[in-house]
N, C-alpha and C positions, 0 to 999 in steps of 0.2 A: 348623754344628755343631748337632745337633737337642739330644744330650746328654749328661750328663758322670756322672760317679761316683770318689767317693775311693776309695782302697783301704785295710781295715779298718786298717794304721797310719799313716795319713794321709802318705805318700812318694810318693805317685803316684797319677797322673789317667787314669780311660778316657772318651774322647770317641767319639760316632758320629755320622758326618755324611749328609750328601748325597752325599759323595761313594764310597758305598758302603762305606766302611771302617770296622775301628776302630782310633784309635789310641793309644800308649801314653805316656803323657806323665812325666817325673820333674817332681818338685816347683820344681825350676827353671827349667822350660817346655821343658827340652831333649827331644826329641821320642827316645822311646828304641826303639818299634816299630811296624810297623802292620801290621792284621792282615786279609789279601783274602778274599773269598770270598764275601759280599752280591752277592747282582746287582740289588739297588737299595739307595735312601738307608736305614740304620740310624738308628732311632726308639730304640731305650733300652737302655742298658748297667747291666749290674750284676756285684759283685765278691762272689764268693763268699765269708761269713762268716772261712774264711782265709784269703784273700787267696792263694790258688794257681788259681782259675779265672773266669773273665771269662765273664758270659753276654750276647748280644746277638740282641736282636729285629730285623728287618727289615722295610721294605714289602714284600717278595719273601714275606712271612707263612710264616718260616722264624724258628727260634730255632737261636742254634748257641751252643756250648760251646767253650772258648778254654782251653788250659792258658795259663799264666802267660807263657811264653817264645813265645806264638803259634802252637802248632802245636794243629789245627782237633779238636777230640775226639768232637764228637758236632751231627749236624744233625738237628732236628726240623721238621714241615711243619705250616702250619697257623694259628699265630696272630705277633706283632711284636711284643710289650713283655711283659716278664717282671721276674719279686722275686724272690731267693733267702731261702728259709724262715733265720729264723734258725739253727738248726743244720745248714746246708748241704746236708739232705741231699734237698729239694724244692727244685721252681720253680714258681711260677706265672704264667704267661700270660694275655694277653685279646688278643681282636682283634674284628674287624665281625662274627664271626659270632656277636655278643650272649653270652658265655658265656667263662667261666674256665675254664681248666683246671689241672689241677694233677697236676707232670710229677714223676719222681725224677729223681737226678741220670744216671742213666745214659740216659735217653730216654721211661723208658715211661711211656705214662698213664695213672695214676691213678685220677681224678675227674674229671666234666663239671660245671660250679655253674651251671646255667640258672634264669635269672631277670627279666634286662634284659629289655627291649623296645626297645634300638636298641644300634648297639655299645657296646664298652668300651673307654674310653679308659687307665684305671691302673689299678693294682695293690698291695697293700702287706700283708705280715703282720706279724698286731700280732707284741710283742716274744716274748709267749711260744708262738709259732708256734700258738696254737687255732684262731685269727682269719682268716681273709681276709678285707680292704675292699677293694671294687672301685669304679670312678666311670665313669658312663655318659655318654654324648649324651644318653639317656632322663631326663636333669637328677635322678637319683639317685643314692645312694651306700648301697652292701649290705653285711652282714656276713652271713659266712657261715663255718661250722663245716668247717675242716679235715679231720677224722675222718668228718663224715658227709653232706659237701656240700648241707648242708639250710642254705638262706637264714633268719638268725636274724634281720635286723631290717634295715628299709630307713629310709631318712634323704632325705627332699627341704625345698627353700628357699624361700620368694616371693619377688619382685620389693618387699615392704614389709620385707624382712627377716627375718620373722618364718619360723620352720621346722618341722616333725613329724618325727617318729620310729615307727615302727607297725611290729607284728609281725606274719608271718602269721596267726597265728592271730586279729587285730580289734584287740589292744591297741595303744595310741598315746598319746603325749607331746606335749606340744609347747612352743615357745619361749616362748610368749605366747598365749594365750586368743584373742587376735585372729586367730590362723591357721585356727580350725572354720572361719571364712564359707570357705574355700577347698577343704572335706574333703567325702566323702561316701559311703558304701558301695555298691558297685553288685554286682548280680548279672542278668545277662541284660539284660532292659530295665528293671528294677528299681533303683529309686535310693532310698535312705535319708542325710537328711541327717544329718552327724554328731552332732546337738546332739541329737536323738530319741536315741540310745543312748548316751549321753558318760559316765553314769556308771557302765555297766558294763562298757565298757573302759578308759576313761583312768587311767592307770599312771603315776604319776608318778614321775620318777628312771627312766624304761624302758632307757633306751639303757647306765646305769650299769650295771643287773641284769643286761643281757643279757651286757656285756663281762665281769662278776666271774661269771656261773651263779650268781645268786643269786633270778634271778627264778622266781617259785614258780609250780608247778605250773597249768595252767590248762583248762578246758575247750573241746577245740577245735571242737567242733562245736555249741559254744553259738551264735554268730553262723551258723551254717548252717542251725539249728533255729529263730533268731530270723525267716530271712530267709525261712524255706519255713512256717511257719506264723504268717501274718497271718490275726488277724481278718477275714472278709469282710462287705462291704457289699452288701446288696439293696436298693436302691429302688425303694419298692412305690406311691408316688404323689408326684408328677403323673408319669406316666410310660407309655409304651402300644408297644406292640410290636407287627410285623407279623408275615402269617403265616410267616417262616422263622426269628421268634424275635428281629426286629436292634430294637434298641429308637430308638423313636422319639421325637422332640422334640416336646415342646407349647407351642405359644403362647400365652400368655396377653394378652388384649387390652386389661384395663380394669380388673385388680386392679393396688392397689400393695403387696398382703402375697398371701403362697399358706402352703397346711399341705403340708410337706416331709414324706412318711410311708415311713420304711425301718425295715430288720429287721441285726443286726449275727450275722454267725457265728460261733460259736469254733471253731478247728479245731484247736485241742487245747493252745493256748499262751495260753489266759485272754484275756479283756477287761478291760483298762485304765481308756480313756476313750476316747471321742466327741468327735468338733467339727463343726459345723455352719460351713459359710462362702459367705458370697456377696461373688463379687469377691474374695476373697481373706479378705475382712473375715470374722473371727470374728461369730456373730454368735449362739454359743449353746454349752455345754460342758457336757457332763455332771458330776453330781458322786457322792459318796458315796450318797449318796439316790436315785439314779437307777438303775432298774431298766433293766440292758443288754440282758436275755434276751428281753424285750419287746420288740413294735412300738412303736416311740417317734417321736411328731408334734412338730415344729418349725415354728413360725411365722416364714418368712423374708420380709421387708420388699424388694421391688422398686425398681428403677427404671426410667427409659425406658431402652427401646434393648435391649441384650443384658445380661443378668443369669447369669452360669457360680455355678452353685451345685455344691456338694461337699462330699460326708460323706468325714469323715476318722476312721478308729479304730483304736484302739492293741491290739495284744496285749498280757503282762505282761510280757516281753520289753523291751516298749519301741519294736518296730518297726510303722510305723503305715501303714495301705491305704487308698487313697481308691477311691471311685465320684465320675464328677460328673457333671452334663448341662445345657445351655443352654436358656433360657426368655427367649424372647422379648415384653417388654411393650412392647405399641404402643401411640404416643400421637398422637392421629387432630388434634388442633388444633394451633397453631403457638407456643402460650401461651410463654411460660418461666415453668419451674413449680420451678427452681432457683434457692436464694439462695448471696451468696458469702458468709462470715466470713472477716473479716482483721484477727487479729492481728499489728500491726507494734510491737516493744521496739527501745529505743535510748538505752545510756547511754553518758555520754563521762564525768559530775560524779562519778568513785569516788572514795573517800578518797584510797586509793591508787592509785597506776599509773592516773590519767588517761589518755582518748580521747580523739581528737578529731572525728574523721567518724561514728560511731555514732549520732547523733542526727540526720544530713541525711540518712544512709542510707535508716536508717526513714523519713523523708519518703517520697524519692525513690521507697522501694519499694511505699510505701502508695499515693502519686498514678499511678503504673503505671499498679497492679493496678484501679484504680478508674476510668481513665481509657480505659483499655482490654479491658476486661475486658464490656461492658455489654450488649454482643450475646448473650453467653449466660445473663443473669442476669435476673428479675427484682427482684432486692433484692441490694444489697451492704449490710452490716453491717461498717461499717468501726471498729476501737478502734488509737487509738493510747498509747503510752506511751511518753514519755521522761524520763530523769536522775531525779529525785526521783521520779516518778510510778510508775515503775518497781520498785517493793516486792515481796518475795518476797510478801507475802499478797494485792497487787495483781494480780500477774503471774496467780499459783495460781488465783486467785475468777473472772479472764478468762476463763482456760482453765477450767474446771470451769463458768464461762456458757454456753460453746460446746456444751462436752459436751453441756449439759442443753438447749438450746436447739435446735438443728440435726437437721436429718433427714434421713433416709436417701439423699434425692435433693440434699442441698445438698453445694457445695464447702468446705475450710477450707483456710486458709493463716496459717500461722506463720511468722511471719519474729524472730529474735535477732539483736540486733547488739551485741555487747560482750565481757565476758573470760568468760572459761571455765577451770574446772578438769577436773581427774578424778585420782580417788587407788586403788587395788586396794582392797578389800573385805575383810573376814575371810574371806570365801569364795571370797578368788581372783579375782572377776570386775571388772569395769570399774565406776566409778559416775563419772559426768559430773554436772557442773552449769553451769548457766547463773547465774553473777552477778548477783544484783539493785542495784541503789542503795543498798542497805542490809544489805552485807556486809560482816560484822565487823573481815574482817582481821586475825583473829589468829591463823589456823593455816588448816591445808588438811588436816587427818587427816579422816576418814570423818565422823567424827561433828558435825561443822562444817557440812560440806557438805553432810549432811541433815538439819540444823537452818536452818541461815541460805541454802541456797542452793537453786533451782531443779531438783533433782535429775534425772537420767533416769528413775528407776524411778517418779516422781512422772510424769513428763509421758507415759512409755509407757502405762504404766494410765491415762491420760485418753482416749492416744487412741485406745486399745482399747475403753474404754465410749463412745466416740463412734457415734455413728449412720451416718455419713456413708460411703459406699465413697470418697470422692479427697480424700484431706488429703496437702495437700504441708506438709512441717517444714522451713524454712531454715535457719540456723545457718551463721553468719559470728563466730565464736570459736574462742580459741586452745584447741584440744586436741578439738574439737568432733568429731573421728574417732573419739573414743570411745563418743559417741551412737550409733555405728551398732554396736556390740557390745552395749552396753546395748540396745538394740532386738533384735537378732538375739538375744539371751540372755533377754528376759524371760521373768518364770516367772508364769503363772497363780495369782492370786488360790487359787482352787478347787482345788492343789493342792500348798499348801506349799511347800518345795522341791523339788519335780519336776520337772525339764527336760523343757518341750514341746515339741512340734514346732514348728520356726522358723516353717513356713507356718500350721500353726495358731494360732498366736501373732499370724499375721499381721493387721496395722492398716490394712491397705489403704491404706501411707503413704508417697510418695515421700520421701526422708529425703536434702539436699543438704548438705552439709556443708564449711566452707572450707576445712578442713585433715586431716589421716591421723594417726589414733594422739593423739602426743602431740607431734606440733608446732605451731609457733606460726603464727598467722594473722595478714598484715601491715595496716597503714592504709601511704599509700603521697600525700605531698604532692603529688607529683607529678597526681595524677590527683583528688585530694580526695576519696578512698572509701576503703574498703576495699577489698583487690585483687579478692577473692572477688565481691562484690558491686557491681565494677563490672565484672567480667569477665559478671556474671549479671545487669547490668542490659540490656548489649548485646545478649545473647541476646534478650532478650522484644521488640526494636524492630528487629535484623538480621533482614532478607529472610534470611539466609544461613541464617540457624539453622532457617526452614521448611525443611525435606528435600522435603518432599513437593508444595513448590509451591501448597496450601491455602488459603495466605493466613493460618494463623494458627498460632502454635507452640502444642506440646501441650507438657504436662510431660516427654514421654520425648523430644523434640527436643530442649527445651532443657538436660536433662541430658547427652543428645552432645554440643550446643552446646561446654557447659562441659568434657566430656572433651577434645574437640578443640581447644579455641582456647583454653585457660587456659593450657599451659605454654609458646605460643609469645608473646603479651600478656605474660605474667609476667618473661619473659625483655627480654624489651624497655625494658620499667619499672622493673626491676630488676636486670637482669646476670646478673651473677654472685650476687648475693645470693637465686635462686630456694629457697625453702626450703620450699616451701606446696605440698601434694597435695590437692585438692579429692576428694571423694570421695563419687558419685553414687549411690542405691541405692534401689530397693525390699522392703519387706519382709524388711530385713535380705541381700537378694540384688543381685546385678548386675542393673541395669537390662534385661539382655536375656534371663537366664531367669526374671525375675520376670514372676508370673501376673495383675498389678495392671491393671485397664484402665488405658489410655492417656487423657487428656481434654485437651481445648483450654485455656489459659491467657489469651492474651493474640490479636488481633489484629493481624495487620503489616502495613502500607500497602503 
């Protein structure tokens, strides 16, 4: 039996099977008709609003029409599962060929509602028949207007839970603020992340407005105008071109800074702002004061090796165009001319809610890094903190050393090991903290947490004034998934509250974190760590986690590492009780479309 349907006074049953048919069932089970004519299995029955006609879809992608008593009234070709409109006097259908239709009762059609990108699996109108919802293979679910078969708003899910809601026309909803890292406008070959234009579409209550017609008026070719008129980028030096025009790459050999000299275009949708990035890293931003109509020189700091520099600029729109191009600085001696910084935190002594492995953690993780690490460094600057030593104005003064201290060509590594919060914001967004030794513990509201504790927006602004293009941020804390929204959402200094662009924002910061959102991250006797953290101490000393055979993990190895081998480990150690999603990122992005160079970590025997 594939499927069943009451009839509107609940006395009787229609089932359609495999076995071609459908049949008529009394509320007693006694089987009262059955009705031939499928010449394959029937996929979905439905009883017309008065209960005098039976519709039934087919694999044979036929719909047929059934009077009550079994005799065949009307066959359609075409699609296999159908809904009768509430007042009887439509059907709608879907089948593989991505598309609704919508039949009268007599046969004819209607309407075509094209919109999927793979079949359709169901079908449903809402109660006051305006509505049609359809549900795809293409992992969405559509409404669409009856009267004028115009697709009114699409609904998809993530694998974290979390969902949107977006109309054609660019507006969009969503479940949780943590669903933007997943969203993104495209046109052509054209990609705009969603956090660049969020505040001139995001609609909140959308998917309400659009079921009542109460969503207001909107302009539909704003996002078409946002997307065709970018700001352009000229870059007028270091840069040289041959003769058919293709611009050429220059090496630079023996500076460790160059002057970045380009010109910005309006083409007709205003200039915003500028960002200047190497490596991903910010490393310069226009502000009020800065004349855009101008040639405008930026001082960009080098390192060995390949240096990807890119101008990035905004129209007023909000939608932003890069240029970039690669510059290579060679370094002729074999010196290491790199230092590492390693901050390692480890409290287990809180008032409250005691740890126990957070303090050998940090050992463990600091003897590593320093033990292995030494091939490519010539200076490690190693700080440790644990339990007492560990104060929010201790932790802060570290990190803000780093800042001030560290250069462009040096590594940083932050490692946390303790509790973590995170509470919503007045403004909606996420704010993480890292718990020092000297948290209050007397509430968890906003205001707590950025008074007594380690905040995100406190350690993102660090390490965006940072120098360095490769900071890795660990985070072995409960709820510590939140840092990576606080990172993907931070907002520049230099413009208030303006949501910038995710990549210009970006820290040049692999960002590891033990646990997704707002769950808990485990210590685990069994093993005497932290799961997180022993699943990532494996990684830096498994031959396995080199992919490449190398001989030594980079940060984006051992970020697969931990994709791959933490939830079969977890499992093992814990069973059933697996509740922890580690969750690996750059630049607020997936490891694998993030623009962050790759660097070596650790050697493996």
């Amino acid at each position: 039996v594939k499927s069943v349907a009451f009839s509107p006074d609940g006395k009787t049953i229609a089932s359609g099977g495999w076995d071609n048919t459908i049949k008529f069932w009394g509320i007693d089970g006694g089987l009262l008709k059955t009705f031939e004519g499928h010449s394959s299995g029937v996929k979905s029955v439905a009883f017309s609003p008065d209960g005098k006609t039976i519709a039934s879809g087919g694999w044979d992608n036929t719909i047929k029409l059934w009077s009550i008593d079994g005799g065949l009234l009307k066959t359609s070709k075409g699609h296999y599962s159908i809904a009768f409109s509430p007042d009887g006097k439509t059907i709608a259908s879907e089948g593989w060929d991505n598309t609704i239709k919508l039949w009268s009762i007599d046969g004819i059609l209607l309407k075509t509602f094209k919109g999927h990108s793979s079949g359709v699996k169901s079908v449903a109108f809402n109660p006051d028949g305006k509505t049609i919802t359809s549900g795809s293979y293409d992992n969405t679910i559509k409404l669409w207007s009856t009267a004028t078969g115009k697709c009114l708003a699409t609904l998809t899910a993530f694998k974290d839970g979390t969902g949107i809601v977006y109309t054609p026309d660019g507006r969009f909803d969503y479940t949780d603020p943590s669903a933007k890292q997943y969203i993104g406008y495209v046109k052509g070959l054209t990609y705009i992340d969603l956090n660049d234009i969020h505040d001139a579409f995001y609609t909140p209550g959308l998917l309400n407005k659009v079921m009542t017609d109460t969503l207001e008026d909107f302009d539909s070719n704003y996002l078409e105008m946002m997307m065709n008129k970018f700001a352009r980028v000229e870059i007028l030096s270091p840069s040289s071109y041959d003769d058919e025009g293709q611009k050429l790459l220059q090496e630079i050999t023996d500076k460790s800074s160059i002057d970045v000299k380009f010109k910005i275009k309006d083409t007709g949708a205003g200039i915003k702002k500028t960002v200047v990035l190497v490596n991903e890293k910010s490393v310069w931003e226009s502000d009020d004061k800065t004349d855009l109509t101008k040639m405008l020189s930026v001082p960009v700091p080098l390192i060995g090796g390949s240096n990807t520099i890119r101008v990035l600029a905004y129209n007023n729109p909000g939608a932003p165009y890069s240029e970039n191009f690669t510059i290579n600085r060679a370094v002729y001696d074999e010196k290491k001319t790199s230092r590492l910084f390693i901050l390692s935190i480890g409290i287990n002594n809180y008032k409250e809610n005691p740890l126990k492995y957070c303090v050998s953690d940090a050992d463990i993780m600091m003897q590593s890094f320093k033990q292995n690490t030494t091939l490519f460094f010539k200076e490690i600057i190693p700080v440790i903190l644990k339990n007492e030593e560990a104060t929010k104005k201790r932790i802060e003064n570290e990190i803000k050393k780093i800042t001030s201290d560290a250069k462009a060509e040096d590594v940083v590594i932050l490692y946390f090991s303790g509790h973590g919060s995170s509470v919503k914001t007045s403004e909606g967004e996420k704010l993480f903290a890292f718990l020092p030794a000297d948290y209050p513990w007397g509430g968890n509201e906003e205001f707590v947490l950025r008074k007594s504790g380690v905040h995100s927006q406190f350690i993102t602004s660090q390490i965006r004034d940072m120098k360095p293009q490769k900071v890795v941020l660990i985070m072995d804390c409960c709820q510590s998934g939140d840092m990576q929204l606080a990172l993907a959402n931070s907002r520049s200094a230099l413009s208030n509250k303006e949501m910038l662009n995710r990549l210009a924002n970006g820290t040049g910061v692999f960002l590891l974190t033990s646990s997704s959102g707002s769950e808990l991250s485990r210590e685990e006797p069994k093993i005497g760590h932290g799961l997180f953290t022993y699943v990532l101490l494996n990684g830096l000393k498994d031959k396995k986690a080199d992919f490449d055979n190398d001989g030594v993990v980079t940060v984006k190895e051992l970020s697969s590492y931990i994709d791959l081998n933490f939830g079969s480990v977890s499992k093992k150690i814990m069973g059933d009780k697996y509740i922890q999603t580690p969750v690996v990122k750059s630049n607020g992005r997936s490891d694998q479309s993030a623009r962050v160079l790759d660097f070596p970590l650790v050697k493996v025997k």
